[in-house]
BAFILO-11785 format. One record per residue (C-alpha): x, y, z. Coordinates in Angstrom, 3 decimals, decimal comma, padded with zeros to 6 digits, always signed. Layout:
BAFILO-11785
+----------+----------+----------+
:       px :       py :       pz :
+----------+----------+----------+
:        X :        Y :        Z :
...
+----------+----------+----------+
//
This chain:
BAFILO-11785
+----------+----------+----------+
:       px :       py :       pz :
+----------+----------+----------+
: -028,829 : +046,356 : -041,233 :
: -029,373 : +042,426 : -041,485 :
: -025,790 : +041,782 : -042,782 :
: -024,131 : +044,250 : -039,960 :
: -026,053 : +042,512 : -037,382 :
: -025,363 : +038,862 : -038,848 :
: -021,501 : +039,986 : -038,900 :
: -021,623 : +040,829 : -034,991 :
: -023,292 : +037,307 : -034,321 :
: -020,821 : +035,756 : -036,395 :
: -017,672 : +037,084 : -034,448 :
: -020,022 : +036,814 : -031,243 :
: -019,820 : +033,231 : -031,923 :
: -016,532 : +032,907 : -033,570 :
: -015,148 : +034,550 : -029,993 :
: -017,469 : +032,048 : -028,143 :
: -015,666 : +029,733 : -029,592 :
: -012,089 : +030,526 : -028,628 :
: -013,181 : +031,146 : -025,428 :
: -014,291 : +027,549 : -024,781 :
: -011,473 : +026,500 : -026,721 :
: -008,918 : +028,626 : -024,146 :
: -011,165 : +027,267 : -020,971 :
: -010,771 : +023,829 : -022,757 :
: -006,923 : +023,980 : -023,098 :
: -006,510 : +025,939 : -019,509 :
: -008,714 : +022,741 : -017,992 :
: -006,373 : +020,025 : -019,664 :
: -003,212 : +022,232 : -018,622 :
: -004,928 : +022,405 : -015,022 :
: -005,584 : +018,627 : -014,809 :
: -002,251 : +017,732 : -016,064 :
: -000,460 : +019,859 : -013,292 :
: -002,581 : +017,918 : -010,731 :
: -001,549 : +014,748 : -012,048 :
: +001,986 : +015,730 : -011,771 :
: +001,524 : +016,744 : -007,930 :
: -000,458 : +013,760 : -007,248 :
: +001,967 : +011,403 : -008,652 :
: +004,817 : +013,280 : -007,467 :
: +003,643 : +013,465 : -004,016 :
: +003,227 : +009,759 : -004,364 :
: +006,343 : +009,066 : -004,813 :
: +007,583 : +011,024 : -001,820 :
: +004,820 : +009,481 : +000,560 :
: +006,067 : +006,314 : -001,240 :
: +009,983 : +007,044 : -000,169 :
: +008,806 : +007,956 : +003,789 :
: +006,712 : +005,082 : +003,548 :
: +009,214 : +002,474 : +003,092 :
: +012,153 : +004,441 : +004,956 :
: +009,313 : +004,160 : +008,331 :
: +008,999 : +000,559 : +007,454 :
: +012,723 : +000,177 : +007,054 :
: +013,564 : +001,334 : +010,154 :
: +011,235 : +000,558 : +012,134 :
: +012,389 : -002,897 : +011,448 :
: +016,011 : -002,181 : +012,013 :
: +015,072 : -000,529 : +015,103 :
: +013,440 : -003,696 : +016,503 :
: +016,288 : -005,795 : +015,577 :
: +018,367 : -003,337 : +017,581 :
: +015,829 : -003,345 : +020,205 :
: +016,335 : -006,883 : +020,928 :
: +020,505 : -006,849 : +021,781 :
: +019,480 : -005,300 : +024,533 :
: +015,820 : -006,263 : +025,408 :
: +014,614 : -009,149 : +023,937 :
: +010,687 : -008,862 : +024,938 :
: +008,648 : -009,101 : +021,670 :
: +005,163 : -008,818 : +023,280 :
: +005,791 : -005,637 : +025,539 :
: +006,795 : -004,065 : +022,727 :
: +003,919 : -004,638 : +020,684 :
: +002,154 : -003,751 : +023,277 :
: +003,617 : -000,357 : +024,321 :
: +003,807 : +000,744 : +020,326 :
: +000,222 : -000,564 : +019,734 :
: -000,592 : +002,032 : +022,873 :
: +001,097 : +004,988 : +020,493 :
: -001,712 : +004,444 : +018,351 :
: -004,293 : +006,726 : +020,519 :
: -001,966 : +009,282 : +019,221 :
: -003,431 : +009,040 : +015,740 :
: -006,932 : +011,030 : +016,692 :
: -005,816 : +013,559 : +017,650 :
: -002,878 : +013,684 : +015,387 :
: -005,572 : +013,954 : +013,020 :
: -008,069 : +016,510 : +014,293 :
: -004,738 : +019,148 : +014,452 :
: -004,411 : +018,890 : +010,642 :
: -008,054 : +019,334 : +010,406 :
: -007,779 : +022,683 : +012,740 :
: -005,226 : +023,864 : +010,360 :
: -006,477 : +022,484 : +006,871 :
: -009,938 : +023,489 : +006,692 :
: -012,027 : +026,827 : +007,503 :
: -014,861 : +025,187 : +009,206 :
: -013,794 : +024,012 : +012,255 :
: -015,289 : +021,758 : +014,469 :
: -015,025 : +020,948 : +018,140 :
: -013,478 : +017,789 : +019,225 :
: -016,221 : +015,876 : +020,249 :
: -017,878 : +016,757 : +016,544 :
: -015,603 : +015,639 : +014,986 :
: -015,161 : +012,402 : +017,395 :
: -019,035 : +012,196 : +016,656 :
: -018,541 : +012,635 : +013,099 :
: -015,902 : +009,980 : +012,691 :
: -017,398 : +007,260 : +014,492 :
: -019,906 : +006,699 : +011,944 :
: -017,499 : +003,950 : +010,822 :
: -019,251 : +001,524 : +013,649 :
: -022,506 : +002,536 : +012,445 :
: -025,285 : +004,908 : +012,461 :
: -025,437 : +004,990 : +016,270 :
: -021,798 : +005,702 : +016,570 :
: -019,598 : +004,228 : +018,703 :
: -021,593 : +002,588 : +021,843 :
: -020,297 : +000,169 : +024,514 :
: -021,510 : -002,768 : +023,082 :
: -020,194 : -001,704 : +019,375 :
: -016,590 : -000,537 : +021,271 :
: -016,219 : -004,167 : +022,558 :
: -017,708 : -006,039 : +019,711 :
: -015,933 : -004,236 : +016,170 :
: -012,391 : -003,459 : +018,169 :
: -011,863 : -007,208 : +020,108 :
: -011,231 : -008,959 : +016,932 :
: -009,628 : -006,849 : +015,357 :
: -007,152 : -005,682 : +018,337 :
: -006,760 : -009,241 : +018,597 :
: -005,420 : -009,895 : +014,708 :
: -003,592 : -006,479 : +015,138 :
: -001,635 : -007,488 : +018,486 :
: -001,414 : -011,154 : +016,393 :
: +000,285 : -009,860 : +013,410 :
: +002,681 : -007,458 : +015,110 :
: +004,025 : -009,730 : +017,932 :
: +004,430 : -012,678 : +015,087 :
: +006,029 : -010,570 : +013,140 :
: +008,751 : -009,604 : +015,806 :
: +009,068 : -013,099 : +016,435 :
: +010,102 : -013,602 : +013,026 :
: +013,015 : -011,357 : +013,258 :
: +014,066 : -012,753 : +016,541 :
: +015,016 : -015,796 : +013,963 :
: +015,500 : -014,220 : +010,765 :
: +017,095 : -011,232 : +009,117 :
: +014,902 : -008,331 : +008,199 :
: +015,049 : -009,195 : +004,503 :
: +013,844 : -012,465 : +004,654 :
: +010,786 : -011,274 : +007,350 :
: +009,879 : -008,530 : +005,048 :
: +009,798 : -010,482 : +002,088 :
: +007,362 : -013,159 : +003,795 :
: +005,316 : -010,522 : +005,073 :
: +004,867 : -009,234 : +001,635 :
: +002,622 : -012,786 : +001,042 :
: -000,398 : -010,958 : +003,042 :
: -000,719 : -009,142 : -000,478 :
: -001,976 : -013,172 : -002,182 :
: -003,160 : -014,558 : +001,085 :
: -005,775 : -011,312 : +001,326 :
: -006,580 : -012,030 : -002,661 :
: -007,426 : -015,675 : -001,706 :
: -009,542 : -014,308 : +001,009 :
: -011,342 : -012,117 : -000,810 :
: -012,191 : -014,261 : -003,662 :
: -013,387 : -017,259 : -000,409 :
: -015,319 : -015,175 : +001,506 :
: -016,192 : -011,785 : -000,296 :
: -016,661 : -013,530 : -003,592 :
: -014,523 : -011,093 : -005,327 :
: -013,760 : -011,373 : -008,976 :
: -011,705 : -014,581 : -009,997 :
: -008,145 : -013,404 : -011,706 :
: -006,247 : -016,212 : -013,041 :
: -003,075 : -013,665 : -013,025 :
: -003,379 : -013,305 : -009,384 :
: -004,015 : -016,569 : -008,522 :
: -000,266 : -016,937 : -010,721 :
: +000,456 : -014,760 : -007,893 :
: -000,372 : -016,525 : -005,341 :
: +001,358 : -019,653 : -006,388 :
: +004,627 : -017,672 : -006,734 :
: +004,066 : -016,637 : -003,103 :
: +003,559 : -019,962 : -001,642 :
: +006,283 : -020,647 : -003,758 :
: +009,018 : -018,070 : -002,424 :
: +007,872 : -019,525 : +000,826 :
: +009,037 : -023,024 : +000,627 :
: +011,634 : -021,663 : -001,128 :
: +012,439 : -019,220 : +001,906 :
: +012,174 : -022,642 : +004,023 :
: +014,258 : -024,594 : +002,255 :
: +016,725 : -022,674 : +002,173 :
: +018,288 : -024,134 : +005,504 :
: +017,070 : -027,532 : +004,579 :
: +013,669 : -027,034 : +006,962 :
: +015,295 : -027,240 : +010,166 :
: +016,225 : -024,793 : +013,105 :
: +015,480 : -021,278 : +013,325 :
: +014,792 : -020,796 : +009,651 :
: +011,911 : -022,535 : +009,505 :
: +010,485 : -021,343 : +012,741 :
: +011,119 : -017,916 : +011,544 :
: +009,402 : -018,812 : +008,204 :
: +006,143 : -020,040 : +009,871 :
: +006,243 : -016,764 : +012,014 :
: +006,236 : -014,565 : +009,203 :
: +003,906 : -016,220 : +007,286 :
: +001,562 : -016,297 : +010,316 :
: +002,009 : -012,846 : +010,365 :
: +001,477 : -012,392 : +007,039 :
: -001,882 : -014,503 : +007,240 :
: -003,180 : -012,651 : +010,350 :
: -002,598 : -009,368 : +008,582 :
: -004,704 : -010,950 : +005,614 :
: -007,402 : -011,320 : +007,743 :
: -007,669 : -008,576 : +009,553 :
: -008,121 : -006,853 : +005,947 :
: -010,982 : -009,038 : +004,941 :
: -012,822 : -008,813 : +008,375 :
: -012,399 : -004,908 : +008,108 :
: -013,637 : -004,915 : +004,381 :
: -016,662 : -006,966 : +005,211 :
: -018,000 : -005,647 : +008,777 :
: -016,577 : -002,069 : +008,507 :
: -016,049 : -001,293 : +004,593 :
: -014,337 : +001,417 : +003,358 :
: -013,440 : +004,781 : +005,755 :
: -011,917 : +008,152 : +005,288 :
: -009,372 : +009,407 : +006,830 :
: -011,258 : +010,640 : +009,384 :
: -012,898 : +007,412 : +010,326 :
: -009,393 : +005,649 : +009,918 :
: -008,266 : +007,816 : +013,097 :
: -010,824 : +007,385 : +014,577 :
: -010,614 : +003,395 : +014,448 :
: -006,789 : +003,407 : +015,143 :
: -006,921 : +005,531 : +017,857 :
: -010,070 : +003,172 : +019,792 :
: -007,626 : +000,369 : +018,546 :
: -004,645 : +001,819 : +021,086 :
: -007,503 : +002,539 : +023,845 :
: -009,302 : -000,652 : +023,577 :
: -005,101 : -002,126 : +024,056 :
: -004,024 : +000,203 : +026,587 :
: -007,467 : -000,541 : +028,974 :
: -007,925 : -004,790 : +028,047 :
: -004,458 : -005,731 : +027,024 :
: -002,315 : -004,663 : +029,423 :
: -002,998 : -007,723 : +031,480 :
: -001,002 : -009,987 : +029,046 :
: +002,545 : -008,391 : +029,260 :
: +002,114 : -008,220 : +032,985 :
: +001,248 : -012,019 : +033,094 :
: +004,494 : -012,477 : +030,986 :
: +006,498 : -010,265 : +033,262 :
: +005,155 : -012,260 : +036,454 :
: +005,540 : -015,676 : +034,827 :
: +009,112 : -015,073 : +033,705 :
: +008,319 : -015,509 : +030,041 :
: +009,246 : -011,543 : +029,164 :
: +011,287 : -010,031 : +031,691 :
: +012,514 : -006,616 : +031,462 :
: +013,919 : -005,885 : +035,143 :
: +012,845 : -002,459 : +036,633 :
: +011,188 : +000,362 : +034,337 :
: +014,246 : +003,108 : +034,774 :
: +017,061 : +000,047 : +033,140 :
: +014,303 : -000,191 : +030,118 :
: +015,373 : +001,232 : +026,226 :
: +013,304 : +003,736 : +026,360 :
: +014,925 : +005,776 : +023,604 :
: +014,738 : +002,206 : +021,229 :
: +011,101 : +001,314 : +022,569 :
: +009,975 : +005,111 : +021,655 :
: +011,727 : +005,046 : +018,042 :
: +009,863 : +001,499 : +017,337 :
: +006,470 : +003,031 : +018,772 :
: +006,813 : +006,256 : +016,478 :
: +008,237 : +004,538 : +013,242 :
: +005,833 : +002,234 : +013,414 :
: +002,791 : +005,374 : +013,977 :
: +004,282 : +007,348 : +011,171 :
: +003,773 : +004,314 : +008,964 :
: +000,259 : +003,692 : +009,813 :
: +000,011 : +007,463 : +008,988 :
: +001,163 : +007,928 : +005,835 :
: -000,410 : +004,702 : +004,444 :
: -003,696 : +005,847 : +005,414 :
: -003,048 : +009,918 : +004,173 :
: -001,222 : +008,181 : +001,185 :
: -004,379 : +006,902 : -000,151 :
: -006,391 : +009,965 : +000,198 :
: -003,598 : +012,365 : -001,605 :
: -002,089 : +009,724 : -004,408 :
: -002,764 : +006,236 : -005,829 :
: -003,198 : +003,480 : -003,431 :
: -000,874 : +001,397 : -006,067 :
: +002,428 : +003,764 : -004,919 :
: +001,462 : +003,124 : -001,450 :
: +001,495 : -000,991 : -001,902 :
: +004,492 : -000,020 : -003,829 :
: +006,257 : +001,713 : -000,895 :
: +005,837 : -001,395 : +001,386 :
: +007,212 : -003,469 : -001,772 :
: +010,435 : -001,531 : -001,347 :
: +010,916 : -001,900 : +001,966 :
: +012,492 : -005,392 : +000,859 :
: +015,345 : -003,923 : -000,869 :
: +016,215 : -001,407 : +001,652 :
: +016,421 : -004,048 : +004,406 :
: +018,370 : -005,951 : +002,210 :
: +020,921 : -002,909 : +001,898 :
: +020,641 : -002,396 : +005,446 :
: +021,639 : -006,132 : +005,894 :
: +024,156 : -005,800 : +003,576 :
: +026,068 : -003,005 : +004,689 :
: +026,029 : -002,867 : +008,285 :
: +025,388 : -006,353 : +009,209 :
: +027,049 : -007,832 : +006,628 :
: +024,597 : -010,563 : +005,464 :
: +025,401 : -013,077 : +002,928 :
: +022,257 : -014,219 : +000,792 :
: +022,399 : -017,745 : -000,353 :
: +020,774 : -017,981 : -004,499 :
: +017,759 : -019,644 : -003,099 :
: +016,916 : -016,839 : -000,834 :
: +017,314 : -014,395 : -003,381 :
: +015,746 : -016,232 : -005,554 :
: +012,469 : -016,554 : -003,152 :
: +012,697 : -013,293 : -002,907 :
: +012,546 : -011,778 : -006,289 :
: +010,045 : -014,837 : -006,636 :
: +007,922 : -013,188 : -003,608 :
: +008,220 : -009,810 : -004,518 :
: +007,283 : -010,458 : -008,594 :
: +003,877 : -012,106 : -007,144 :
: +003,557 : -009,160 : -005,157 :
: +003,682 : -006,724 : -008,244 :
: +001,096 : -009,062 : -010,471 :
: -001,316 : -008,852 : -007,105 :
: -001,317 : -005,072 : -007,942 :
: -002,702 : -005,101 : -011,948 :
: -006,203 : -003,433 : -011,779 :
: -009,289 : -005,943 : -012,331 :
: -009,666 : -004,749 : -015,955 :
: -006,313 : -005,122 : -017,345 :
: -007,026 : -007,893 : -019,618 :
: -009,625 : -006,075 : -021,076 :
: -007,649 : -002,858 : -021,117 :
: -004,706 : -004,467 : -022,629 :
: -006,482 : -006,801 : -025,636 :
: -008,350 : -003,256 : -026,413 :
: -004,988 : -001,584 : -026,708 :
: -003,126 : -004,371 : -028,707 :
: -005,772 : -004,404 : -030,926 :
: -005,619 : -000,737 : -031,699 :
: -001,863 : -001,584 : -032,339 :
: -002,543 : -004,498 : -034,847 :
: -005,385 : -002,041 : -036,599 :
: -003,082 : +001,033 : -036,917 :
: -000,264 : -001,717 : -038,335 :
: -002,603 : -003,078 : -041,034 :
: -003,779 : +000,573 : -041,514 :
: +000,128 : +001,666 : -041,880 :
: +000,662 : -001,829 : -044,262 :
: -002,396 : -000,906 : -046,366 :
: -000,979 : +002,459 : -047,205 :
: +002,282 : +001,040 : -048,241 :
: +000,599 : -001,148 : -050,516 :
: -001,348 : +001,269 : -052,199 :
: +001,351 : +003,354 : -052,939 :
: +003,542 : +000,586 : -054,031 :
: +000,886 : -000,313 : -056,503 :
: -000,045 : +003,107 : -057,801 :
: +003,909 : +003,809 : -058,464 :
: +004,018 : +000,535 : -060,390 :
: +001,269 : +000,810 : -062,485 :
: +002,660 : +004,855 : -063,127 :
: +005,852 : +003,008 : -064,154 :
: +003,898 : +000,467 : -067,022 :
: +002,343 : +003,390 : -068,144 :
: +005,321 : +005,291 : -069,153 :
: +005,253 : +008,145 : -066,625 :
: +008,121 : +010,139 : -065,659 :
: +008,503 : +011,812 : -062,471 :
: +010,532 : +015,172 : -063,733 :
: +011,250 : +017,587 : -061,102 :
: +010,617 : +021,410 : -061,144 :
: +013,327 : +023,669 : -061,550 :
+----------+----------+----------+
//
């Protein structure tokens, strides 16, 4: 009786056993296949992200043949960006089975100004400055390619990547990373490069200082939204973008209207404006916001610095082939200069420690690998002073 019932708890527990051992495998297999989507998906948010950014900067450039007026357009895409809300809440509708209302979910969302929510005081004080550095950044960076081609302007706006580093380390006392500080030096670098490149005179230069003025506002506005607002979900991000484009359309508006009156921007009568080229701009330049902020939630926020990082190269093919730029070696040069500081900026904080751990597993499984040899070397000599044959069986 004791051995029958000690041979059921043994295959009791020997099937145990293969059943956590099938769960185990079937959890790998499951985690692998997740990987694969995730990084998969990140490389087609990665591809849309950097096709928006191409074009919408080939749509500007466009844009300006016909209506050079770099401020109203900033100002009528910024206005798209009410869209993003509710944009938002329709992919929540259809996404999730408990839905809630709109003003719920507004509720919800607004946490991101604090545990009152978003207030009148709160509205004016969190969105001014940072309307401000958006409207900044945008209308400096379509002053840039009003002198520049859209290679060069993207390149120099990739220097936001250092300048926010710098930043960072200044004011938020992040952690000190001699390889990124490398970077940044490589940045400021491309820079003069990018300047001297017309021996720092004319447009160039002008252009230069716009883009990195962009690329410094853009900076900013990074810290300042890391420090007063910290990090956000999607949700919140929607939430903020969309108050961004309200807080433009309602205390904005006065600026391109004193540009129109003044004669600094003047665009004629509404019915002779590009509609068709100011819409494109406004809705590239929305999709891109989008997909930077859903790329983070469904893949690695690496691809989606990545994606901007290739925006470079497909202006420059754009350039290339249809406007048929010629790129002198010292702008190339700045810009594979730019764009290699903009790839050490993305190495995690620990990869110093991650890589001395894993060349020192190397170097231990080499001397592990050269002890073996060295053992057997010795053994077969001493077999051979000894007289002993190896014969082989028949």
């Amino acid at each position: 009786m004791s051995l029958i019932q000690k041979g059921e708890d043994g295959s009791e527990s020997h099937a145990e056993t293969l059943a956590s051992e099938a769960s185990g495998e079937q959890g790998q297999c499951q985690s692998c296949a997740n990987t694969i989507l995730k990084v998969l998906g990140g490389l087609l948010v990665v591809v849309f992200i950097s096709s928006s950014w191409v074009g919408t900067t080939q749509v500007v450039q466009l844009t300006f043949q016909s209506f050079s007026c770099p401020f109203f357009i900033t100002w009528f895409s910024t206005n798209w960006n009410i869209l993003f809300f509710p944009l938002y809440y329709s992919g929540h509708l259809v996404t999730t089975r408990e839905k809630q209302s709109p003003i719920q979910k507004f509720r919800e969302c607004s946490r991101i100004f604090g545990e009152e929510g978003l207030t009148l005081r709160l509205f004016v004080k969190r969105t001014a400055p940072f309307s401000i550095l958006w409207t900044l950044t945008n209308y400096l960076y379509l002053l840039a390619l009003r002198k520049l081609t859209a290679t060069d302007v993207s390149a120099l706006y990739c220097c936001h990547k250092a300048f926010v580093f710098l930043l960072s380390w200044i004011v938020l006392k992040d952690r000190f990373m001699g390889v990124r500080i490398v970077a940044a030096i490589m940045a400021i670098t491309g820079i003069v490069m990018m300047a001297y490149a017309d021996g720092f005179h004319g447009d160039s230069i002008i252009g230069v200082a716009l883009a990195v003025g962009s690329a410094s506002t853009s900076a900013l506005y990074k810290v300042l939204f890391k420090m007063f607002l910290g990090s956000s979900n999607l949700g919140e991000a929607a939430h903020f973008f969309s108050t961004l484009g309200f807080f433009n359309l309602v205390f904005i508006s006065c600026v391109p209207l004193v540009l129109y009156f003044t004669k600094v921007e003047h665009w004629g009568s509404l019915s002779t404006l590009p509609w068709g080229y100011l819409c494109g701009v406004a809705g590239l330049w929305l999709a891109f916001n989008i997909l930077v902020n859903v790329g983070v939630v469904l893949t690695y926020p690496i691809l989606i610095s990545i994606g901007t990082l290739l925006s470079v190269p497909g202006n420059a093919a754009v350039d290339v082939l249809k406007h048929e730029v010629i790129f002198s070696v010292v702008r190339l040069a700045a810009t594979c200069i730019i764009c290699l500081g903009f790839l050490l900026l993305l190495l995690p904080e620990e990869w110093d420690s991650v890589t001395l751990r894993f060349l020192t597993a190397f170097a231990d499984k080499k001397a592990e690998e050269h002890g073996e040899e060295l053992t057997e070397s010795s053994v077969h000599t001493r077999s051979r002073a000894n007289g002993a044959v190896s014969i082989p069986l028949a």
